[in-house]
C-alpha positions, 0 to 999 in steps of 0.5 A, spaced: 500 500 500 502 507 498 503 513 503 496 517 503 495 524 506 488 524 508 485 531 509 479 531 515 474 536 517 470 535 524 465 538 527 467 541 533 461 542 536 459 535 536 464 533 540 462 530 547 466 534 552 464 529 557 469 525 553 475 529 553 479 527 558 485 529 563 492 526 561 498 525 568 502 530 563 496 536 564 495 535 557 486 533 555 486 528 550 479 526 545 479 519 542 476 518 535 476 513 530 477 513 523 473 509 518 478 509 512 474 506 506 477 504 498 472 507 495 469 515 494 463 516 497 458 521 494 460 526 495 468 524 494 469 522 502 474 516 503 474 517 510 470 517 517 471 520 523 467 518 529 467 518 537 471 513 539 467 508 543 469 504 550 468 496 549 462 496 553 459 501 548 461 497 543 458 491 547 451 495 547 452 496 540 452 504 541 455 507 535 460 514 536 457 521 534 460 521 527 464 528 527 467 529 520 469 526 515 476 525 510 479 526 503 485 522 499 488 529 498 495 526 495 498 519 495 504 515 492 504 509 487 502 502 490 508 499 490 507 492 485 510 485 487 517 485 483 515 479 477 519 474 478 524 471 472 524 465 469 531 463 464 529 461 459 530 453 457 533 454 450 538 458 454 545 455 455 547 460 460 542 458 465 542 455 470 539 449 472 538 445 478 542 440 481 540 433 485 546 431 488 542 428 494 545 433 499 541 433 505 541 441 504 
């Protein structure tokens, strides 16, 4: 898989603050989660981002707000498998295996 630069948009309004939580560094920390997909949405979306949920939540099946979503912005080529070669058998130069009944 290539790198991808995701631009996102949230709306900051639908943030929970009751989930904004104090850190032991003094930092406030909220958890969300994005939904990355291969395909565009109608709008040209490739990304979701949504509250994150606890496992009891998630248990309970109650979703996260949905805050926002995201764009491929810029990607790099997805990398191909190097093709393996094969000598040719009308070659006198190849090289060919040999049994010699060598343990390894």
């Amino acid at each position: 898989m290539g790198k991808k630069l995701i631009a996102c948009s949230i709306d900051v309004s639908a943030i929970n603050k009751a989930k904004i939580k104090p850190h032991q560094n003094g930092k406030k920390y909220y958890n969300f989660t994005v939904s990355l997909s291969d395909e565009e949405d109608q709008y040209g979306n490739h990304a979701m981002i949504s509250e994150s949920t606890t496992k009891e939540e998630r248990d309970n099946d109650i979703k996260g707000t949905i805050l926002g979503n995201g764009k491929v912005v810029w990607s790099t080529p997805e990398r191909q498998q190097p093709k393996q070669e094969t000598a040719p058998s009308n070659n006198p130069e190849a090289v060919t295996e040999i049994d010699d009944d060598v343990p390894f």
